[in-house]
Every structure is written in C-alpha cells, then in structure tokens.
C-alpha positions as a Markdown table, in Angstrom:
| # | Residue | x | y | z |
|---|---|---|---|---|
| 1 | Unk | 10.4 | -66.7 | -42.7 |
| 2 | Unk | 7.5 | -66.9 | -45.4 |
| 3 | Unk | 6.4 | -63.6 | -46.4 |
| 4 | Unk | 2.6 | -62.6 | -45.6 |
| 5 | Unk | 0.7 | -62.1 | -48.8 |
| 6 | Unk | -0.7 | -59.0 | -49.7 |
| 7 | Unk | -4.2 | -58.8 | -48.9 |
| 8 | Unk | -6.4 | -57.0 | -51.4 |
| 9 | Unk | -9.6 | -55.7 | -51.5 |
| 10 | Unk | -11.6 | -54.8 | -55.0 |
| 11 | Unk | -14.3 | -51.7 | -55.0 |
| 12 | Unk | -16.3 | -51.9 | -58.7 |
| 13 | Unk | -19.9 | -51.9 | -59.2 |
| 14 | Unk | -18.9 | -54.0 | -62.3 |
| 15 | Unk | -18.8 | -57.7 | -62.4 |
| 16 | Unk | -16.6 | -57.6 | -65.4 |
| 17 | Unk | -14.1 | -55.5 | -64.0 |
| 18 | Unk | -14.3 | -58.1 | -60.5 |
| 19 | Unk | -13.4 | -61.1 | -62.3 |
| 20 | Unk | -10.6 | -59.5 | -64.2 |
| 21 | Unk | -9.1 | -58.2 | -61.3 |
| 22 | Unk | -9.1 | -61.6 | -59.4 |
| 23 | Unk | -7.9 | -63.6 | -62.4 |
| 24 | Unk | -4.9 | -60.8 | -63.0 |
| 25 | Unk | -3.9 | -61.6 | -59.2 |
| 26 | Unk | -4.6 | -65.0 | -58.6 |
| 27 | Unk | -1.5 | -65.8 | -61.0 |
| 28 | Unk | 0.9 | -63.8 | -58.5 |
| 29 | Unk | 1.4 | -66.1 | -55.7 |
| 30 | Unk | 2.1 | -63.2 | -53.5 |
| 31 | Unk | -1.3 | -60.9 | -53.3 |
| 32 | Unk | -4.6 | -62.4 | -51.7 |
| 33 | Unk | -8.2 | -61.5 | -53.1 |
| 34 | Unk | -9.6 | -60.9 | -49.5 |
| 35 | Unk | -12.9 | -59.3 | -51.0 |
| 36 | Unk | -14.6 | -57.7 | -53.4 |
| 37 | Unk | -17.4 | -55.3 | -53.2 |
| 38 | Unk | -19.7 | -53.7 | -56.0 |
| 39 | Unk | -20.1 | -50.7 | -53.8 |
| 40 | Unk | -18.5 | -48.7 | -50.5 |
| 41 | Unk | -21.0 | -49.5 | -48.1 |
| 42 | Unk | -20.6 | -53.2 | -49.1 |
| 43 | Unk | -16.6 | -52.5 | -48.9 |
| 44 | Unk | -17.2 | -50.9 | -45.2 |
| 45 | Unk | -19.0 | -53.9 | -44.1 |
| 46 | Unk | -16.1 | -56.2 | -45.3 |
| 47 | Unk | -13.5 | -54.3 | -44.3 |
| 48 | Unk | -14.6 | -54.3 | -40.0 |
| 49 | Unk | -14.4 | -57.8 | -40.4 |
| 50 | Unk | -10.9 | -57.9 | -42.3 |
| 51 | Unk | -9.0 | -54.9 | -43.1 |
| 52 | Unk | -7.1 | -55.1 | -46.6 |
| 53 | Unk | -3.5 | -54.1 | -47.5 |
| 54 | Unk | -4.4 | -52.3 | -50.3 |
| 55 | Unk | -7.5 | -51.5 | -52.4 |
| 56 | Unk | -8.2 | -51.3 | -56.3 |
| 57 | Unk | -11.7 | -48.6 | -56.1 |
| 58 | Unk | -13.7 | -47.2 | -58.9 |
| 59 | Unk | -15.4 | -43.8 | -58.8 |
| 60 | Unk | -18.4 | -44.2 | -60.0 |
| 61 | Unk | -20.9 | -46.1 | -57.9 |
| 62 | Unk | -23.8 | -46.6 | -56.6 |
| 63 | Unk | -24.9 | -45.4 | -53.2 |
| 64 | Unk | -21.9 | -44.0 | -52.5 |
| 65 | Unk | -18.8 | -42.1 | -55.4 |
| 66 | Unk | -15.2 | -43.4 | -54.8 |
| 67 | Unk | -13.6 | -39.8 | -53.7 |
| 68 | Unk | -16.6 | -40.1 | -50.8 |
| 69 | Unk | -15.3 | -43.2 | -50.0 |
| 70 | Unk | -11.6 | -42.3 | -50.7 |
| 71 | Unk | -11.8 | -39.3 | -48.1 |
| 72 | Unk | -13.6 | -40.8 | -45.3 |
| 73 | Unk | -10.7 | -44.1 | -45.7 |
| 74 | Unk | -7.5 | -41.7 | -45.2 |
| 75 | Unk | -9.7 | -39.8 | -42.6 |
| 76 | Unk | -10.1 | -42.9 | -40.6 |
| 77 | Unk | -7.2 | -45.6 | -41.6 |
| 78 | Unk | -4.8 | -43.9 | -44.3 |
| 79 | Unk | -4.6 | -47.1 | -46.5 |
| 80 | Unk | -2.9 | -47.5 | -49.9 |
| 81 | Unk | -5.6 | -46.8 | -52.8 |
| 82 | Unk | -5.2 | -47.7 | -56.5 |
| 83 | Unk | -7.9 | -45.7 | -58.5 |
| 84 | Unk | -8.8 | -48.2 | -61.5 |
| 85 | Unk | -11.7 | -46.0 | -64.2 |
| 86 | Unk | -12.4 | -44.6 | -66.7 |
| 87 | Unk | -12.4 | -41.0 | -66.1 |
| 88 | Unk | -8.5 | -41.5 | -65.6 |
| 89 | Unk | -8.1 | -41.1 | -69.0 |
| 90 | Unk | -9.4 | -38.0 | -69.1 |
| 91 | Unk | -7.6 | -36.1 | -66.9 |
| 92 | Unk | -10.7 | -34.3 | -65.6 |
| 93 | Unk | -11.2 | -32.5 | -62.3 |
| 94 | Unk | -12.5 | -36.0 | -60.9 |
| 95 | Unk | -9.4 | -37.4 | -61.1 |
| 96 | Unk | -8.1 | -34.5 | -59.9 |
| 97 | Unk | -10.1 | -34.5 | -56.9 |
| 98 | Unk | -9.2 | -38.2 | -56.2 |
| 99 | Unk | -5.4 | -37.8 | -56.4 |
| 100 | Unk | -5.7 | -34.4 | -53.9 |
| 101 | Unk | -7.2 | -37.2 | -51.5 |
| 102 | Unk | -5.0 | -39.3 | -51.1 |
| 103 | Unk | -5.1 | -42.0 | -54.1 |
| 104 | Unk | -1.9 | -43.9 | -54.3 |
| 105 | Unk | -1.9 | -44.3 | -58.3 |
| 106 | Unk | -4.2 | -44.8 | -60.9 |
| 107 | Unk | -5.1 | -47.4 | -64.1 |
| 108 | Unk | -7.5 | -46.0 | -66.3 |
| 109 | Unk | -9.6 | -48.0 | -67.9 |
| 110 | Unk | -11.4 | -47.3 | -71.4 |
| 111 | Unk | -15.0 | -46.7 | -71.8 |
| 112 | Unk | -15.1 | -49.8 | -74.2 |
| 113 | Unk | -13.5 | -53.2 | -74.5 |
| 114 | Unk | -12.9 | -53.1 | -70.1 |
| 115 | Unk | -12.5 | -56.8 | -69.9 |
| 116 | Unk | -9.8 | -57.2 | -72.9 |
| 117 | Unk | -7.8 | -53.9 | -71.1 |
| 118 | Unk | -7.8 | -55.4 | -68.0 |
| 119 | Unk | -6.9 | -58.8 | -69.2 |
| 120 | Unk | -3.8 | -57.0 | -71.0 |
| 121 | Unk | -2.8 | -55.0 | -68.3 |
| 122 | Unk | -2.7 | -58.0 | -65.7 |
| 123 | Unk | 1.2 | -57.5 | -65.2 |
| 124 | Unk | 0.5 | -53.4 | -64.6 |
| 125 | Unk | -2.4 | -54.1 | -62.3 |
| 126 | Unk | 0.0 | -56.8 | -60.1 |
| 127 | Unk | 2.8 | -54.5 | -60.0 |
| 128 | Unk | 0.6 | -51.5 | -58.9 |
| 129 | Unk | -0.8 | -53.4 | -56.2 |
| 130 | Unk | 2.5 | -54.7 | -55.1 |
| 131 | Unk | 4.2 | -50.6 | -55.1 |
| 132 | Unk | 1.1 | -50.0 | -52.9 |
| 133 | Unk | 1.9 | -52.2 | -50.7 |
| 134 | Unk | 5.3 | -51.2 | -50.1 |
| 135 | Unk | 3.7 | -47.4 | -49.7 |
| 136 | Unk | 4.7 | -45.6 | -46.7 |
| 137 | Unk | 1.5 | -45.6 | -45.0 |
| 138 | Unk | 2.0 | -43.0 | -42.6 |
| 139 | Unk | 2.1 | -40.4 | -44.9 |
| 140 | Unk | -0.9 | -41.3 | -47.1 |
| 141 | Unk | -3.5 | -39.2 | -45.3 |
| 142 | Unk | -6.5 | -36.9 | -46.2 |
| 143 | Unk | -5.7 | -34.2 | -47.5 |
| 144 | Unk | -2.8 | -35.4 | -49.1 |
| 145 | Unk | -2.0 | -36.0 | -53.2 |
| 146 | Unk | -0.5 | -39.2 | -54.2 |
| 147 | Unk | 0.3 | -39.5 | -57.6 |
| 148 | Unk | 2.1 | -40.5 | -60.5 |
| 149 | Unk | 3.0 | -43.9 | -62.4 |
| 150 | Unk | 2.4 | -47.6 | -62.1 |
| 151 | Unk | 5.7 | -50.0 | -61.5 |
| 152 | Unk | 6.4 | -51.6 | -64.3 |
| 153 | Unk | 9.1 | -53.5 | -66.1 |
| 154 | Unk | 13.2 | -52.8 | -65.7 |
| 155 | Unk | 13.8 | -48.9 | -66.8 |
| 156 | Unk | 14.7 | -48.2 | -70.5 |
| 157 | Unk | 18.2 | -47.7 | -70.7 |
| 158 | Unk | 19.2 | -43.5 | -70.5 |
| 159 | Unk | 20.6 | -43.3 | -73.9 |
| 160 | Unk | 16.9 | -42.6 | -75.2 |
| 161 | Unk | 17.6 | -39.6 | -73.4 |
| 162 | Unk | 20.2 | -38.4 | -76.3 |
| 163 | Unk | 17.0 | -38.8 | -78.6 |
| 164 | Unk | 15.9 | -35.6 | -77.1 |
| 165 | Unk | 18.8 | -33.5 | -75.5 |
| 166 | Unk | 20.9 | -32.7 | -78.8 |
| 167 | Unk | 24.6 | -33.2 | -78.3 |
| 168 | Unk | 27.3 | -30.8 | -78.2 |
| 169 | Unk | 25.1 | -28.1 | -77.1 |
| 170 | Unk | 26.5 | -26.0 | -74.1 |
| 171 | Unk | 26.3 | -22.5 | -72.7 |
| 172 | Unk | 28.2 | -20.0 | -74.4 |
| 173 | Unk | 28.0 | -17.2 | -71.7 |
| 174 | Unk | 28.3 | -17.2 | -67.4 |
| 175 | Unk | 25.1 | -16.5 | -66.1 |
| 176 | Unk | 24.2 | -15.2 | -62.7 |
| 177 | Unk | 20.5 | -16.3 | -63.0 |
| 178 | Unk | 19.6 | -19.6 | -60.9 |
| 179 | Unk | 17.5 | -22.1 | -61.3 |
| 180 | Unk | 15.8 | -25.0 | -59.4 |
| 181 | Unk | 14.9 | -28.2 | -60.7 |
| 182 | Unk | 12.3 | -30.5 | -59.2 |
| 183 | Unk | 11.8 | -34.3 | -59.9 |
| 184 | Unk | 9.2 | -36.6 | -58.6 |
| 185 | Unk | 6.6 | -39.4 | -59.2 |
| 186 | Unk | 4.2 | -41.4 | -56.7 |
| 187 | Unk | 2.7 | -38.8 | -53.8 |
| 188 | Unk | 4.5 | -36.2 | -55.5 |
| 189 | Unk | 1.7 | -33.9 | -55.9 |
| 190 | Unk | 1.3 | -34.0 | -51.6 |
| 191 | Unk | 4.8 | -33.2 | -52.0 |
| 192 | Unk | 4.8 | -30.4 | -54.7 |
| 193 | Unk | 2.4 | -28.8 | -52.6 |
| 194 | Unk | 4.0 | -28.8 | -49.7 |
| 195 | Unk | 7.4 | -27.6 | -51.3 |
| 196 | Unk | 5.8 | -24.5 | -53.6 |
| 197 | Unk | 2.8 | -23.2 | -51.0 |
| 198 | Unk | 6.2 | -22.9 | -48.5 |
| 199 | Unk | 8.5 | -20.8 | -50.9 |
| 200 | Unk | 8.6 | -17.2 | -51.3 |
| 201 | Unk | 8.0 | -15.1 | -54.3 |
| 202 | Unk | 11.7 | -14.1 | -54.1 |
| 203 | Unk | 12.8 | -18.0 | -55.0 |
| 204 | Unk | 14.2 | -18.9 | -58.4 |
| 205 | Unk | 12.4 | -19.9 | -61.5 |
| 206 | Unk | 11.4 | -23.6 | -60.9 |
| 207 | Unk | 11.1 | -26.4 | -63.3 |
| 208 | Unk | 9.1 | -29.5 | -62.3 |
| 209 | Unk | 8.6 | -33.2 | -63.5 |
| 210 | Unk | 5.9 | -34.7 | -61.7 |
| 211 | Unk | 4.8 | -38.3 | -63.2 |
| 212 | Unk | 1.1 | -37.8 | -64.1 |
| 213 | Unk | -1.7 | -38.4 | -66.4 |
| 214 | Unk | -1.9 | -36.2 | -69.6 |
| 215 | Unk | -4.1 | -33.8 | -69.6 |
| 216 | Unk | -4.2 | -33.2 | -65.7 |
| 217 | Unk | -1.2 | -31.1 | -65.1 |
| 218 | Unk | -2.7 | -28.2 | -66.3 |
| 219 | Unk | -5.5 | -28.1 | -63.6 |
| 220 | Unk | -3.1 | -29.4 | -61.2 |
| 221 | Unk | -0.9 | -26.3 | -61.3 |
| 222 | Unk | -4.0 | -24.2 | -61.7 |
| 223 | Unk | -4.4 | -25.5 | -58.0 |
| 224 | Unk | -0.9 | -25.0 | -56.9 |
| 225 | Unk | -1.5 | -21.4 | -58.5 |
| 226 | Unk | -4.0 | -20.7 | -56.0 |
| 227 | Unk | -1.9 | -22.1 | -53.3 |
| 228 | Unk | 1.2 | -20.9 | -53.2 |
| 229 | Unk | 2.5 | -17.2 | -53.6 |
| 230 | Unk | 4.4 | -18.0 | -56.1 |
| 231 | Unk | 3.0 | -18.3 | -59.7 |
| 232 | Unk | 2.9 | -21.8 | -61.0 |
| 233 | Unk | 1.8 | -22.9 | -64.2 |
| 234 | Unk | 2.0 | -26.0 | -67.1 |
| 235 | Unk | 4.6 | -25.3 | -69.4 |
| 236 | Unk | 4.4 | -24.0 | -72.4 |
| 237 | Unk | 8.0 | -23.7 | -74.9 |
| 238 | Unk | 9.8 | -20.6 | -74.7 |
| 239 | Unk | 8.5 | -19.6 | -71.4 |
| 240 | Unk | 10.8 | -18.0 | -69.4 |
| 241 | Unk | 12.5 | -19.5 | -66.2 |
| 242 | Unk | 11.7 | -16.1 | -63.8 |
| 243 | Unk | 11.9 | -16.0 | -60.0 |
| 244 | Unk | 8.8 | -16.6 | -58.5 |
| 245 | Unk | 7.6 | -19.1 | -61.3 |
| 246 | Unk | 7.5 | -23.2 | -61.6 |
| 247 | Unk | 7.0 | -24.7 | -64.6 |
| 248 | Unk | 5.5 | -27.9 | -64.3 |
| 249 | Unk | 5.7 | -30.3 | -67.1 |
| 250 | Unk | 3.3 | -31.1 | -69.5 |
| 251 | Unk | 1.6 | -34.8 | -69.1 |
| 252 | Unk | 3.2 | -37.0 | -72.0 |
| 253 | Unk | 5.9 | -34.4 | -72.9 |
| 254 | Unk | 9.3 | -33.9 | -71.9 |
| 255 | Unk | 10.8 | -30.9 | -70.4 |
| 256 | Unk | 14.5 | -29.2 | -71.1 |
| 257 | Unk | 15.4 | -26.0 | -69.7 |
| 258 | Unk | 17.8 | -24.3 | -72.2 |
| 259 | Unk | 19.6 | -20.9 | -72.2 |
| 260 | Unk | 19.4 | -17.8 | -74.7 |
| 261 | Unk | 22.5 | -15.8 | -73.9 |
| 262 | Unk | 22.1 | -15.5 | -70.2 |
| 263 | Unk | 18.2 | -16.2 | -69.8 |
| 264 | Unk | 16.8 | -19.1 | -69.0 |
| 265 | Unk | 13.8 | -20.7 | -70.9 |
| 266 | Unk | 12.1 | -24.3 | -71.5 |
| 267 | Unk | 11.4 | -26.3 | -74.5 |
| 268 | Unk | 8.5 | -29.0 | -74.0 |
| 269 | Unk | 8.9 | -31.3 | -77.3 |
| 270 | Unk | 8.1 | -35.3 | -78.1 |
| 271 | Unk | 10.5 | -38.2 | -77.9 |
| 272 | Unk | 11.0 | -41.6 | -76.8 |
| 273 | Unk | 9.8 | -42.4 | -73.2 |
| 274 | Unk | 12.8 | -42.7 | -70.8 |
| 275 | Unk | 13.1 | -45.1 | -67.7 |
| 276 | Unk | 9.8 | -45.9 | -69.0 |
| 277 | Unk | 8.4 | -42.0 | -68.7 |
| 278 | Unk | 7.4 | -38.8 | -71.0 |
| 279 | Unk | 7.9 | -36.6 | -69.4 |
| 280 | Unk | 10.8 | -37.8 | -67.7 |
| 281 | Unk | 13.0 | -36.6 | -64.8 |
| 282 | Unk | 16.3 | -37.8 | -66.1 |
| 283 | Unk | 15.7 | -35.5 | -69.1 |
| 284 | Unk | 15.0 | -32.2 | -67.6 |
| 285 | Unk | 17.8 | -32.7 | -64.8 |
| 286 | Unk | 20.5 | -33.4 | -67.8 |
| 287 | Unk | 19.5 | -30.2 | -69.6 |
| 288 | Unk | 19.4 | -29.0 | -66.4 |
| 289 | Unk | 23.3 | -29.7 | -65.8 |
| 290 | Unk | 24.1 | -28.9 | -69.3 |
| 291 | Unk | 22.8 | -25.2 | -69.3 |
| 292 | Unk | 22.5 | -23.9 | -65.8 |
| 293 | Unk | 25.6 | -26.3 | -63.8 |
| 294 | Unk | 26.5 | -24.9 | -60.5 |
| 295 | Unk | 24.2 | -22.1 | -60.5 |
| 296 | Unk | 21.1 | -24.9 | -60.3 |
| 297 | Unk | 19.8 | -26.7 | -57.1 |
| 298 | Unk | 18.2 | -30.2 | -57.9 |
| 299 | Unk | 15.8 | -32.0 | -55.8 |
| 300 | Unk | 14.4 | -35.6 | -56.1 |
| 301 | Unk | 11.4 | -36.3 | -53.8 |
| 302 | Unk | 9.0 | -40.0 | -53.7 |
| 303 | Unk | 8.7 | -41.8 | -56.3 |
| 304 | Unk | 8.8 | -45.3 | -58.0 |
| 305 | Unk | 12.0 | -46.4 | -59.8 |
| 306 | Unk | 15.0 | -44.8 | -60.7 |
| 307 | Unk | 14.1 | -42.0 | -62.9 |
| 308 | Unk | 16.3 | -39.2 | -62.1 |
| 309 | Unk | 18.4 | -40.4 | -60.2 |
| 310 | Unk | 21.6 | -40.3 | -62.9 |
| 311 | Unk | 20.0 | -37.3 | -64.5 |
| 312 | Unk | 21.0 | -35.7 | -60.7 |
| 313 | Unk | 24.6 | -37.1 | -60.2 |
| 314 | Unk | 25.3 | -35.2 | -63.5 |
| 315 | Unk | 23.7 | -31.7 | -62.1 |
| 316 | Unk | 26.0 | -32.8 | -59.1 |
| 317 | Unk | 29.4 | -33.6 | -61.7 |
| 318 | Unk | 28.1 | -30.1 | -62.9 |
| 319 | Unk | 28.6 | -28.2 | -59.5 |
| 320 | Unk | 24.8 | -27.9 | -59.0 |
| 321 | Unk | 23.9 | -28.3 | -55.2 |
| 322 | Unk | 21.4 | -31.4 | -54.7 |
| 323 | Unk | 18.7 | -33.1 | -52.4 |
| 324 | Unk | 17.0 | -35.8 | -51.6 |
| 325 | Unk | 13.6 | -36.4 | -49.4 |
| 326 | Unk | 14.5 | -38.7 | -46.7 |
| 327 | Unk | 12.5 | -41.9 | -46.5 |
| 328 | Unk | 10.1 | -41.2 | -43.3 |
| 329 | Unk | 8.4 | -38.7 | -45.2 |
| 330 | Unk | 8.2 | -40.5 | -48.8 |
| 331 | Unk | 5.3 | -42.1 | -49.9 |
| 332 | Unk | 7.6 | -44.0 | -51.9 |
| 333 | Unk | 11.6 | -44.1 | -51.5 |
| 334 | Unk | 12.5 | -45.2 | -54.5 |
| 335 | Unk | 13.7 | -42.4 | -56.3 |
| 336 | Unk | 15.6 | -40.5 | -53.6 |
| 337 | Unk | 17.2 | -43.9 | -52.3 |
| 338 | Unk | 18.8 | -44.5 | -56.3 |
| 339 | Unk | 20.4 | -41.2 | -56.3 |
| 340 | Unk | 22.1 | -41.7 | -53.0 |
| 341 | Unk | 23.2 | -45.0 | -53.8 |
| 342 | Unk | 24.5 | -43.3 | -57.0 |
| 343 | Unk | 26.1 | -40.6 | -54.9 |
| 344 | Unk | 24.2 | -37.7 | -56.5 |
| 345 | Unk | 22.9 | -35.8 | -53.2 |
| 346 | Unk | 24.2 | -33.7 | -50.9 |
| 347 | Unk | 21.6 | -33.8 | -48.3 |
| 348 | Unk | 18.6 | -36.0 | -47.1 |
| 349 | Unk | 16.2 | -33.9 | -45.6 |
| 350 | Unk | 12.8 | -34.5 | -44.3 |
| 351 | Unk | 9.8 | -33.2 | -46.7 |
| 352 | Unk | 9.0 | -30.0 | -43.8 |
| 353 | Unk | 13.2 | -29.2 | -44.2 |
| 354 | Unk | 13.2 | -28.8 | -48.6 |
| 355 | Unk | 11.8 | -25.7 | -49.1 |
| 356 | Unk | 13.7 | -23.6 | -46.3 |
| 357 | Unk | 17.0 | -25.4 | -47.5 |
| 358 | Unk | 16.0 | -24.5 | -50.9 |
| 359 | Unk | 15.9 | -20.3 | -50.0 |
| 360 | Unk | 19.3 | -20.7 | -47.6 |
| 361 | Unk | 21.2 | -23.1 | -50.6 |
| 362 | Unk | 20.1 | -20.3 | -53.4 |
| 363 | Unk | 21.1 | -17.6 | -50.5 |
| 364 | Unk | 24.6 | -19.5 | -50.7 |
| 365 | Unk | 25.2 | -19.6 | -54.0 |
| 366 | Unk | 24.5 | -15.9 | -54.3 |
| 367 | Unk | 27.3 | -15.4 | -51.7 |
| 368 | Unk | 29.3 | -17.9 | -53.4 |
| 369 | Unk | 29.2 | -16.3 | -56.6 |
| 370 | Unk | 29.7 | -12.5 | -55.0 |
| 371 | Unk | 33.1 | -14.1 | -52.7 |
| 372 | Unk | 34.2 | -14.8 | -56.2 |
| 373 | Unk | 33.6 | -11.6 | -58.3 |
| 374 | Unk | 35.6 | -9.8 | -55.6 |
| 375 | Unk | 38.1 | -12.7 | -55.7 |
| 376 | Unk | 37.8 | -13.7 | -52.4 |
C-alpha cells in the first residue's frame, strides 16, 4: 500500500519565505504543499476546507501574531507546528511563549539573506516537517511545551564524546549523595515540566539536557523556577548538585556532572557537537556513570534520534537505576525506544508515573545502601 503524503500547510506574510518553502518540499516526493497563507485568518479559511498534517507558521503577522494563532490551533485540533522566524535566533520570551504552546520545533531564520537560508536549509526544513509528522498528536495540546531539535542527518559517532569527558578520570571516594540525571529533546519542555512541578523539595540534585535554542534555557528554567517547589536554574560550572535543585543545561554547551571528594558539582565547557547536539545527552549521562554509578537514577523522556540512549546503558553497566517514557505519552519516541532496544532501561513508564517512581527509586537506594552498611 502507497503511503499518503504528508500534507502541509505554510503560514508567512512573506512571499519570499512561500516560495522557498514550496521549492524545498516539492523535491521530497513524500510531503504535499496543500496551501499557503500570508496570514492566520487566511490559514483558518483554508484549513475548514482541507485540514493539513503539519504546519510551517511565522510569528509575526499581520492581523493576527503566530502564538495567537498557535494557541487557539492546539485549543481546537492539537496539530504538529514548526515555528520558522527570526526571533528564534534570539532566544527571547517570544519564542519562549511559542514553545510553552505547543510548537513542535523551530527553524530560525536570519533577519537578512531569508531566501539563501532557506534555500540552504531545504534538507532541515524537509526532515522537520517529516519528524512532525510522525509527532504523537495526542499529546501536543495547549498548554503544553514542545521543544528541541530538527532531524537531521545519521548521528555523529560517540567518540566525539571523549573530546570532552577526559579519560581515566574516576571517583576516588564512596559517596552517599545521589543524583538524578535527565535527558530529552522534542516536547521535552511539556515534559520537564511536568516531571519538576511534581517532585518535592526533598528529591536529589537534578541535572538536565533538554535540546533547545541558545540563549532560551535560562528563561525557561526561570519558568520552571516559578513552577515547581524545587529550585531550578541554568547551569553555571561549579554549582553544586544539592537536593531540591535541577540544573538545566546551557543552550550550545555541554554539561558533566563531576565529583570533589564526595560532593557533587557540574562543569558546562565547549566541544564538538555529539549525535549532532551541544549540549548533548550522551555526554552528561557518561559523566554521569563515571562519577556518581549506582547512586544515580537516569531518565530519557521524547525526543528525536538516539542521543542518550548509549550514554544510559552505561549509567545502567554502572549500577545506576534507569527509565524510559513510554510511547503513548511521547511527543516523539525516538529516544526512549533506542535505549530499550539497547537494553539500557529498567522501566517504561507513562509521563504521570516518572516523577513518583523517581522519589520511591531514590527511597530504594537509600534502603539499599543502609541494608548494606549494617551488612545485611
């Protein structure tokens, strides 16, 4: 049976950025160009007579902004959403805004020289559109955040992770302290949220790699801060891995977690992207098995590709308890479904299930560790 094409619909008040868009697609013999529309209210019109399979919108418009537009479309018919402008780039609290509702992922696109961008980016803006369309629609809904990279060619290989975690460098001391390590890329930001607002204060430090923009992790964990009762906040080196804390990566850097005697603290530093990301998952889950082992609980939520997904079989090799988001609940299953076919993950659980497994698996290693100081 012949596949049905993707059907897609193209939201710019700019002619320029129109015609790119249809040339960049009508070379993949799988995606349709049902419409295009230089506003929302033209879009709305088009849409009652054919509904698309996934969108390409701008924010800036005429008549009506994008994140208007945006909100009302997940309120009404949740639909995969890939923001294309040029306030992407910027990582300012529009984008922000545009993620929080609901945007599957984003191209930016520069102030200057659209057309040539576009034009160069044709194989980016075709595999975006075809992730979308494998998107889990039933959980892309307002208020949700989807966000994090574009597909794009086969992952780097993982050595390029030895760029940046030093070899030969282990703990010297046992350590009692725990540690939970987070990974995650498209609709991970509805995910994050939903994880950190549901923890208590009394949880372990928490590192995070969530695929995103530079510049817009800060304000994103600004919002988690005032969330959740638990502090979160973009990493910064040195800080300390504390209970009651995430530490979310910066955008464009990597993230290790490391050990001073028997404290816990990161190191965000440069380096080569891996599986095509900075910062990257794979990276802070290896540092992760290196310096915290069986003491640390990893987690790999939605996301495209595979990053991660090695980086957790080796917390798992290390004794470190793992765990997967199950596929009903991803936006995208990619991630999770690598590191069970790698055998890294001890249990697949629904998004609502991670953050109470997360409290009773650190409760369990407490009383694992305590059954074996009295030598139980």
């Amino acid at each position: 049976m012949v596949r049905a094409r993707t059907r897609l619909l193209v939201v710019d008040d700019s002619a320029v950025v129109r015609q790119a868009v249809a040339q960049a697609v009508a070379r993949a013999g799988d995606i349709e160009l049902v419409a295009t529309a230089a506003d929302p209210l033209f879009a709305m019109e088009k849409m009652r007579r054919s509904w698309p399979d996934v969108i390409i919108l701008d924010i800036e418009m005429p008549r009506m902004d994008g994140i208007s537009f945006l909100r009302a479309l997940m309120a009404e018919r949740p639909t995969p959403v890939i923001i294309c402008s040029s306030l992407a780039t910027s990582g300012s609290a529009t984008l922000a805004q545009a993620l929080a509702a609901g945007a599957f992922s984003v191209i930016g696109k520069p102030m200057l020289g659209v057309k040539a961008f576009l034009e160069d980016s044709s194989n980016d803006i075709v595999a975006a559109v075809r992730a979308a369309a494998r998107a889990n629609v039933g959980v892309l809904r307002s208020p949700a955040a989807a966000g994090g990279a574009m597909a794009g060619a086969a992952a780097q290989s993982l050595h390029r992770a030895d760029v940046i975690l030093s070899a030969g460098t282990t703990p010297v001391l046992q350590t009692t302290d725990r540690v939970i390590a987070i990974g995650t890329s498209t609709g991970g930001t509805q995910a994050l949220e939903a994880v950190l607002t549901s923890l208590p204060k009394t949880v372990p430090g928490i590192v995070v790699v969530q695929h995103m923009p530079e510049r817009f992790t800060a304000m994103f964990a600004e919002r988690l801060d005032s969330l959740a009762a638990i502090e979160v906040r973009e990493a910064r080196s040195n800080d300390r891995v504390l209970p009651g804390r995430a530490l979310i990566a910066p955008g464009g850097r990597h993230l290790l977690l490391k050990r001073n005697g028997a404290q816990y603290h990161v190191e965000v530093v440069d380096g080569p992207a891996v599986n095509r990301h900075r910062p990257s998952v794979d990276v802070l889950f290896r540092s992760v098995a290196r310096f915290a082992g069986r003491n640390a609980v990893g987690v790999i939520m939605t996301g495209m590709g595979d990053d991660g997904a090695r980086g957790l079989k080796e917390m798992r090799d290390a004794g470190a308890a793992t765990i997967a988001q199950d596929e009903a609940s991803c936006v995208v299953f990619g991630m999770p479904r690598e590191a069970i076919r790698l055998g890294a993950v001890d249990q697949v659980l629904p998004l609502s299930q991670i953050a109470p497994a997360l409290v009773a698996t650190d409760r369990g290693i407490v009383a694992a560790a305590a059954r074996q100081d009295t030598g139980e």
